[in-house]
N, C-alpha and C positions, 0 to 999 in steps of 0.2 A: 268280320271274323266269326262272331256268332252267327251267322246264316252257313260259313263253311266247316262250322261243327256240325250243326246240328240239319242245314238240307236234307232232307229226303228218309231222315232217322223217324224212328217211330217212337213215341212217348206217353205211357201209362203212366195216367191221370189216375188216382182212386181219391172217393168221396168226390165227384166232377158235377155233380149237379147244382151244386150252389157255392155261394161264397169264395171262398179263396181257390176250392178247386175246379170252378168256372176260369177263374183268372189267369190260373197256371195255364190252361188249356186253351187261357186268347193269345196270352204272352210267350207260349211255345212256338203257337202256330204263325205269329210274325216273324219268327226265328227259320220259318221253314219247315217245322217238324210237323208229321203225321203224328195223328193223336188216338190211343186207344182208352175211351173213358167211361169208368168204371166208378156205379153207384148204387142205390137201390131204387133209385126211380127212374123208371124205363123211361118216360112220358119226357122227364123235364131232360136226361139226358142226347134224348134224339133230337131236342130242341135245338140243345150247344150243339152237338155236331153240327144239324143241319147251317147252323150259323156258321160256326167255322169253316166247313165247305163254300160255303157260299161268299164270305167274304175275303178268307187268303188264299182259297185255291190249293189248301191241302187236304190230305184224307182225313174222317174220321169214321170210327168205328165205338159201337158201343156195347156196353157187355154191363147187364142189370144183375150184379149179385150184392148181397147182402155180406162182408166181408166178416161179420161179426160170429158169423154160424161158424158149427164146427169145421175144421180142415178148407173153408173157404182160399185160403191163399194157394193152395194143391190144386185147388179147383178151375182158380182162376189160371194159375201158371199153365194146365191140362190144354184149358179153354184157346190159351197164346198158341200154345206151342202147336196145335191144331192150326188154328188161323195160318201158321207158318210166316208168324211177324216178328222180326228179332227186333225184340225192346232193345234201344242203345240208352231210353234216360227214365228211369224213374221216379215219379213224387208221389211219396207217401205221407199224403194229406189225409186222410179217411180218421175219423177219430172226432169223440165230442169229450163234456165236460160234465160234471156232477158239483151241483154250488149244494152248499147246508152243511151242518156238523156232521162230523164224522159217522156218530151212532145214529142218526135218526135218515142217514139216504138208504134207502132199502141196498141190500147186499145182492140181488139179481140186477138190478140198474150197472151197481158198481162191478161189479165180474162182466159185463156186457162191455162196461165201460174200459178195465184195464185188460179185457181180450183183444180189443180192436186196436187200442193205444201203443199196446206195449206189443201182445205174441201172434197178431197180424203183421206186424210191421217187423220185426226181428224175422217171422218165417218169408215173407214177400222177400226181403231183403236178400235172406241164404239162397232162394229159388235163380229169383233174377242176377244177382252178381256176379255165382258161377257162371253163367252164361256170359256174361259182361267181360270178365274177365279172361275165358275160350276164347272172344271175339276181339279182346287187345283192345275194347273200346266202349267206357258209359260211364254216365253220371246219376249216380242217385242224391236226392233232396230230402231228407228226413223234419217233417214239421213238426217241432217242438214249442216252447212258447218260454217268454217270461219267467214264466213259474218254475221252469228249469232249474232255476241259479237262487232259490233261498226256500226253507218249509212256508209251504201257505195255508194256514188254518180256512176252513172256509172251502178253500180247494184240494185238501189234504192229501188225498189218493191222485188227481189227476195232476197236480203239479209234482208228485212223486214220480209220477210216472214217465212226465216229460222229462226229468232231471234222469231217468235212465234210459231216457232216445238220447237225449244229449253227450249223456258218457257213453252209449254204445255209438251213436255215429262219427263220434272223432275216435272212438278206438279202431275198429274197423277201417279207417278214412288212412289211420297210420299203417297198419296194417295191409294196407295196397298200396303204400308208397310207392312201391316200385313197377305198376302198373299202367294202363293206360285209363284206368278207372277209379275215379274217388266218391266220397262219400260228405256231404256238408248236410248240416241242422241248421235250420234257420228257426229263430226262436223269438214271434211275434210278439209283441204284447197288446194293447188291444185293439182288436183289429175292427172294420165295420162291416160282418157278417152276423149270420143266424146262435152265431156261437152263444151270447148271455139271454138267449130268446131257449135255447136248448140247455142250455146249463142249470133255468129256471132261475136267473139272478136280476134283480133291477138295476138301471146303470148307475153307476154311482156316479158322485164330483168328479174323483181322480180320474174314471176309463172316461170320461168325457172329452175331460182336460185331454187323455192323451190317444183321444182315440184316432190311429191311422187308416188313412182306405186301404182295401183290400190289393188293388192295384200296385200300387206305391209299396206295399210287403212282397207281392208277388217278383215285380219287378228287380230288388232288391236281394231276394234270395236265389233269384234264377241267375242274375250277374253272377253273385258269390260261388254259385254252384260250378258256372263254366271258367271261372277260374281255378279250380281246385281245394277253395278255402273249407275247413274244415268245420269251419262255425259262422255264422253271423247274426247278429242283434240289429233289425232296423230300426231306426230310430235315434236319433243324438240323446233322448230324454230315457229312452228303454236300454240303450247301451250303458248311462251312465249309471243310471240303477243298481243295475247286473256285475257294472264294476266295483261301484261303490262298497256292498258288500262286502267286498271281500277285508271292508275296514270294521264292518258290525259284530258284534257276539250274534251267533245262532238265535237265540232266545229273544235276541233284540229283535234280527230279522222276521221274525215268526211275529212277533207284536207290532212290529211297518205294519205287514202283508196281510194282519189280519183287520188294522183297521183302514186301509185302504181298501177295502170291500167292503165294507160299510156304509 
């Protein structure tokens, strides 16, 4: 059933050169899907392609920008729309994290950081869906995380940020109910990529304890997505977290979350 969705559809990858968005772009392309993927490093990108080419006998294509610069998603959509490749699935994985207190992460790290996170991913989003929607047919994946679902001192701004992928991709998601196109957040917790290597955080007990491969998330949001589901948390331990919550005062959650990064 997933190879008769998605056969012969094309699927922009952003952030593809590593970690979770290498994965997306194995576990597409056993699915059938041609792959357009989209990073800043040219080198390691031509790499996956060339891999995926070679071992499921679909296309790839790769497209070296830096999404974080001004009007890049414009840029990139320009770049598609030339190629004359109609994206049918989206994953909007491209985004890092800023660990340390609030006041002391410098304020150009962080503006780089909630460009990419937050108003890359809402303009990709507007670009590509009209089209999706013209064509009566796509799935977009919005990568959110954990931090979604309660304040996290420590990750202050970037798990704020993800708690507004979260509420914008199930709003939106409702929002084309009536379509042939939906929209699902999948919201990691910690996963085994570059991410606390770029974050600048050491691993603690707990992301040990629960840290999932990268694989195992992939695979798990890419099911969710071709079902239509508007949300999902993989993990039984990161689900139950996220639920639990909703029995905490705020102020409690914010004191978990801060000494769980410790």
């Amino acid at each position: 059933m997933d190879k008769q969705k998605l056969q012969g559809k094309w699927a922009l990858v952003t952030g593809a050169s590593s970690g979770l968005g290498v994965d997306f772009a194995h576990d597409l392309a056993t699915r059938g899907c041609n792959l357009l993927l989209v990073a800043r490093r040219q080198e390691r990108l031509e790499t996956v392609a060339q891999e995926i080419m070679a071992d499921y006998g679909v296309d790839a294509k790769v497209i070296a920008m830096d999404l974080g610069t001004p009007n890049a998603p414009q840029r990139l959509y320009d770049k598609v729309t030339e190629m004359e490749t109609a994206v049918s699935v989206i994953i909007n994985n491209a985004g890092f994290g800023a660990f340390g207190k609030f006041i002391d992460i410098p304020w150009e790290r962080e503006e780089t950081m909630l460009n990419l996170d937050i108003v890359t991913l809402v303009h990709l989003t507007k670009l590509f869906v009209k089209d999706m929607v013209a064509n009566d047919f796509g799935f977009v994946l919005q990568v959110a995380s954990i931090g979604a679902y309660q304040p996290s001192p420590l990750y202050a701004s970037y798990a704020a940020s993800k708690a507004f992928v979260l509420s914008f991709g199930e709003a939106v998601n409702y929002e084309l109910r009536d379509s042939n196109v939906s929209v699902t957040v999948l919201s990691p917790g910690v996963t085994k990529t570059e991410f606390l290597d770029v974050a600048g955080q050491e691993t603690t007990f707990y992301q040990r304890m629960m840290m999932m491969e990268s694989k195992d998330v992939v695979h798990i949001g890419i099911n969710a997505m071709l079902k239509g589901k508007s949300s999902v948390i993989p993990g039984f331990g990161n689900w139950l977290g996220a639920w639990s919550n909703r029995l905490i005062p705020r102020r409690a959650q914010a004191a978990i979350a801060y000494r769980m990064m410790q």
